[in-house]
C-alpha positions as CSV (number, residue, x, y, z in Angstrom):
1,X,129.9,-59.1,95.6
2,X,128.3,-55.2,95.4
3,X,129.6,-54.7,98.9
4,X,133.0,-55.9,97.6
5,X,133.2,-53.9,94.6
6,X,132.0,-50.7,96.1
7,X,134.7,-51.4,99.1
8,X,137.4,-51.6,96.1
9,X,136.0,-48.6,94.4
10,X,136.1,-46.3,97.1
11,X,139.2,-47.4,98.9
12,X,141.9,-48.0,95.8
13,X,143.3,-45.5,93.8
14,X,142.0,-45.4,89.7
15,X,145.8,-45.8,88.4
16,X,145.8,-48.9,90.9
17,X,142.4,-50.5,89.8
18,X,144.0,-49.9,86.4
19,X,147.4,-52.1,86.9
20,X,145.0,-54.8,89.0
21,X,142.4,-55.0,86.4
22,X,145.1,-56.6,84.0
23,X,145.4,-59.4,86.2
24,X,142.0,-59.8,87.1
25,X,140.1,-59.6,83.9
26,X,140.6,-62.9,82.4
27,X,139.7,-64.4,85.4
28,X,136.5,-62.9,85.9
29,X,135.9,-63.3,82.2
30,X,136.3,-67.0,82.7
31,X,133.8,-67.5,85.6
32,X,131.0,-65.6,84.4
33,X,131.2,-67.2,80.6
34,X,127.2,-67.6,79.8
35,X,125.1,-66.6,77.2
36,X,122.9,-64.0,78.2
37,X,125.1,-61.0,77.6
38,X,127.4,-59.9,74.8
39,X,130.0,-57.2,75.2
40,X,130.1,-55.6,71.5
41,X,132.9,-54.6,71.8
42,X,134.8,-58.0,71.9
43,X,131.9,-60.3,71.1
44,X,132.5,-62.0,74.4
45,X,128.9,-63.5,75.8
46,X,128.6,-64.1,79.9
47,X,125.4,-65.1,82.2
48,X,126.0,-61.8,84.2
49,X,127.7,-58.7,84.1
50,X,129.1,-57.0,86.9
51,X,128.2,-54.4,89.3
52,X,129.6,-51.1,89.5
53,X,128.7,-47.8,91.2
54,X,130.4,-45.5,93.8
55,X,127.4,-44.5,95.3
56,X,124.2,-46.4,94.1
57,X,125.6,-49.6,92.2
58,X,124.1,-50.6,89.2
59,X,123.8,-54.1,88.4
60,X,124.7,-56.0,85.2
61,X,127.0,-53.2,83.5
62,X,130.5,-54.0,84.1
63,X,132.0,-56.2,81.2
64,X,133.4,-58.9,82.9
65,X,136.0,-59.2,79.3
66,X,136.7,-55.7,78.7
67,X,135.9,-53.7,81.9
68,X,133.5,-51.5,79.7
69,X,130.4,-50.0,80.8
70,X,127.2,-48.8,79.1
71,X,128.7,-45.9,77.9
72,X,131.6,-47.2,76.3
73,X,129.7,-50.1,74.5
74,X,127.7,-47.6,73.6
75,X,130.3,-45.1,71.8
76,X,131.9,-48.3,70.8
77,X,128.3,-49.2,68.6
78,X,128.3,-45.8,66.9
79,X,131.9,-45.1,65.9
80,X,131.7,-48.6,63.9
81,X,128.4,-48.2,62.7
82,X,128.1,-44.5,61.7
83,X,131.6,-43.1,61.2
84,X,134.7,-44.2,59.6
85,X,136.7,-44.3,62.3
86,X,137.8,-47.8,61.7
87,X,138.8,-47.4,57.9
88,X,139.8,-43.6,57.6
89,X,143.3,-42.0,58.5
90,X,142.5,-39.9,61.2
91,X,144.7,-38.2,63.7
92,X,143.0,-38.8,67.6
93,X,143.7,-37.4,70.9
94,X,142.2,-39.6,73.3
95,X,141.3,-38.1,77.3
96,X,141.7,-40.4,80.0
97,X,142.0,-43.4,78.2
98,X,139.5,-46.4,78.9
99,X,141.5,-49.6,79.1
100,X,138.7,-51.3,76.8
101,X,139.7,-49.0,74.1
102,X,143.3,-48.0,74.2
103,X,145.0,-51.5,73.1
104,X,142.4,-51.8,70.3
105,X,142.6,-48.2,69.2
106,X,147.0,-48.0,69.1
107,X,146.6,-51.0,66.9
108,X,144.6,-49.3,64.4
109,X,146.9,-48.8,61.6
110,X,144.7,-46.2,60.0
111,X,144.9,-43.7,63.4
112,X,147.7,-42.0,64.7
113,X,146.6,-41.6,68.3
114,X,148.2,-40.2,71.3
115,X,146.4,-40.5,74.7
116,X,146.8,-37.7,77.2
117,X,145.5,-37.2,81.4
118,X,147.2,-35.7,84.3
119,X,147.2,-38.6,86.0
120,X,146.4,-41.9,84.1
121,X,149.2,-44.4,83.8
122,X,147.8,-45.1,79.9
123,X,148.8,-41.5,78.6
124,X,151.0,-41.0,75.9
125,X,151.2,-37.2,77.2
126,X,150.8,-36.0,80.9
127,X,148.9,-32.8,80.4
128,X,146.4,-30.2,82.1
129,X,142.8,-30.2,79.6
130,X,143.2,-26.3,80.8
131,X,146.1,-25.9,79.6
132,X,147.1,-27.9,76.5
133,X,150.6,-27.9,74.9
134,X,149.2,-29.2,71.5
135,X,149.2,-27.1,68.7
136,X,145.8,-25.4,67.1
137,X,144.2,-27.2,64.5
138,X,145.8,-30.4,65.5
139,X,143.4,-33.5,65.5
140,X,141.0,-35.3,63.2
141,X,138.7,-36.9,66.3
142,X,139.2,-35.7,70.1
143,X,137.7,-38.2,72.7
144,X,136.9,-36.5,76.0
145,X,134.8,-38.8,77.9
146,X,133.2,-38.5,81.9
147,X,136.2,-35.8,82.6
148,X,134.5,-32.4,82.0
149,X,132.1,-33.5,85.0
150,X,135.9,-33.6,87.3
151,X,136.9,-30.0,85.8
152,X,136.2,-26.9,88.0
153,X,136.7,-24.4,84.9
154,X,134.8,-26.5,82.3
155,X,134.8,-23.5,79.8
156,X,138.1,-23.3,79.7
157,X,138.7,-26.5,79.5
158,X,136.2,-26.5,76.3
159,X,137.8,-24.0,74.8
160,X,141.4,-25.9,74.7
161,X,139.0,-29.3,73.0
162,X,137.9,-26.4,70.2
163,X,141.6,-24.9,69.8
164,X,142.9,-28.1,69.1
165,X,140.5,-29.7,66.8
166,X,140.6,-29.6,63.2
167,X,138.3,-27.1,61.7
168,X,135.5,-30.0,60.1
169,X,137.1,-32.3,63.2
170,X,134.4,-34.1,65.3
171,X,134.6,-34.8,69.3
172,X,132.7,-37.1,71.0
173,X,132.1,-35.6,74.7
174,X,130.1,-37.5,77.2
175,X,129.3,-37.1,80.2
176,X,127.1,-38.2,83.2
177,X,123.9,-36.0,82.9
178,X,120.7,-36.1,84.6
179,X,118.3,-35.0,81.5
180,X,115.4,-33.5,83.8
181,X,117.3,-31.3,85.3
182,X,117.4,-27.8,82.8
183,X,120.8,-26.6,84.3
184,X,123.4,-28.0,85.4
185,X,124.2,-28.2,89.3
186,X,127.3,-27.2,91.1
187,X,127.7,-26.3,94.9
188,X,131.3,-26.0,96.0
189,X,129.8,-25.6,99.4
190,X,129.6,-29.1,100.0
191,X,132.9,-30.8,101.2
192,X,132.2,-34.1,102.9
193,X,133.2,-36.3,100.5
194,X,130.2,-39.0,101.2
195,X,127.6,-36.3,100.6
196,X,129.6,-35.3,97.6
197,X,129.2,-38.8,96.2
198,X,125.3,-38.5,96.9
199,X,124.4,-35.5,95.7
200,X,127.2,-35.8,92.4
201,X,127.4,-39.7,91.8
202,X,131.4,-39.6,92.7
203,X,133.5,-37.9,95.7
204,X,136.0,-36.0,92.7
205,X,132.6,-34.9,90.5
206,X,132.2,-30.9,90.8
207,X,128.3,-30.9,89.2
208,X,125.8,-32.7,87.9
209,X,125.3,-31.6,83.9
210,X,121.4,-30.4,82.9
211,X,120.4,-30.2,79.4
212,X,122.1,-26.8,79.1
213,X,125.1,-28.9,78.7
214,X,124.6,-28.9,75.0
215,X,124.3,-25.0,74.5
216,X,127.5,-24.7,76.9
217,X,129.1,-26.7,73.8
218,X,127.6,-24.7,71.3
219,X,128.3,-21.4,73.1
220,X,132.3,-22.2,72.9
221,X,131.6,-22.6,69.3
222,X,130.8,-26.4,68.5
223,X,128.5,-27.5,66.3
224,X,126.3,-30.4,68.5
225,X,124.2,-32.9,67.2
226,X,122.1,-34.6,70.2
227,X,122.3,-38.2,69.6
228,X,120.1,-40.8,71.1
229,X,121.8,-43.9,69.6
230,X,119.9,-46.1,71.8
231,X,116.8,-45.3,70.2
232,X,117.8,-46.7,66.5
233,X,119.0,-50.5,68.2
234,X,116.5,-52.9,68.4
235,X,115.3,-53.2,71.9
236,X,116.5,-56.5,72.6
237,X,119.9,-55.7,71.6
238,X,120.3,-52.6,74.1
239,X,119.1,-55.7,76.5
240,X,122.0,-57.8,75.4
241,X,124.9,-55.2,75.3
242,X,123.7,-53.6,78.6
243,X,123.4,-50.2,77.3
244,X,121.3,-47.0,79.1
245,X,118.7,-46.6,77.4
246,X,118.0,-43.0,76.4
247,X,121.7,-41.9,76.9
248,X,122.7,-39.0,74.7
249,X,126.2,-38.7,72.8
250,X,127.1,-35.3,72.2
251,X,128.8,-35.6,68.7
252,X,130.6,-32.2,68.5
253,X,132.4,-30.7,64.9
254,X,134.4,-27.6,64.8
């Protein structure tokens, strides 16, 4: 099955995986019913989660209901439990949408939300992160999840996610980051795309963030709070949802 799932990773298109996934999900869902894990996000238990991975795969982290991974359970835990973004009108733009949130999220009567990628078959709005057509000052909560790491000119894109959010607005921006590493790693040098995936975790990743990342943020002009969500859970819960333990959310306000 890991041989499988990295064949399909590598080989089909995301906007494909996207349409497929539809069909495939309750499927999977069905099979793998168990008790084990839950998916917070739904509340859907299952004896095994998948494995996913373009380079090194990493077992049990693919929600077999929802397609989520750690870091979206994750984000999912700490916008119901320590914001209000389930009860409070709030304007949201939304990056590259993840599947497991974009039904649930347009439902939300209390958001008006408008999703946005280049590329993405989800987005409300086909548009460059570089250069954004919104206006200043336009949204409540911006959303901007693993894309910064597929960016070459992340500061600019930055400084379009500052322009457009509200002044006392809040972003959530993660990314993958490898937290011994002080800086952040790019070398354009390297081309073949299996050594990219090795030394990057994916072909189409331009670095691998450091813990500079979080001053980069604060240099454009966001306030960042560092937040290790993982480490206020009880341990056997971060078990049972599948999340990384130690994974930092960088909760950004303007």
């Amino acid at each position: 099955m890991k041989k499988l799932f990295k064949l399909i990773l590598n080989t089909i298109p995301r906007p494909i995986l996207i349409r497929l996934s539809i069909v495939v999900r309750p499927i999977l869902a069905f099979l793998l019913k168990g008790s084990r894990f839950t998916d917070p996000i739904d509340g859907k238990s299952f004896r095994m989660f998948l494995p996913y991975g373009y380079g090194t795969q990493r077992n049990n982290v693919l929600s077999p209901s929802t397609l989520s991974l750690e870091r979206h359970r994750l984000l999912w835990l700490y916008l119901q439990n320590e914001t209000d973004f389930f009860t409070a009108p709030k304007k949201v733009l939304h990056f590259a949408p993840e599947q497991e949130f974009y039904k649930r999220f347009k439902k939300q009567s209390n958001l008006d939300y408008t999703t946005t990628d280049l590329f993405s078959p989800l987005a409300d709005v086909k548009a460059d992160i570089c250069n954004l057509t919104f206006e200043d000052n336009s949204y409540d909560i911006i959303l901007c999840n693993h894309v910064l790491e597929h960016i070459p000119d992340d500061t600019k894109a930055m400084q379009e996610l500052y322009r457009v959010l509200k002044p006392g607005g809040m972003g959530i921006f993660q990314i993958p980051q490898d937290l011994s590493r002080a800086t952040t790693f790019t070398d354009d040098s390297i081309t073949d795309p299996k050594e990219r995936a090795k030394i990057f975790g994916q072909y189409d990743h331009v670095r691998v963030y450091g813990r500079d990342y979080f001053d980069k943020l604060r240099s454009i002009g966001f306030k960042v709070d560092e937040v290790d969500y993982t480490r206020t859970i009880a341990p056997e819960l971060v078990e049972k949802y599948c999340l990384a333990k130690g994974e930092i959310i960088p909760v950004c306000y303007k």
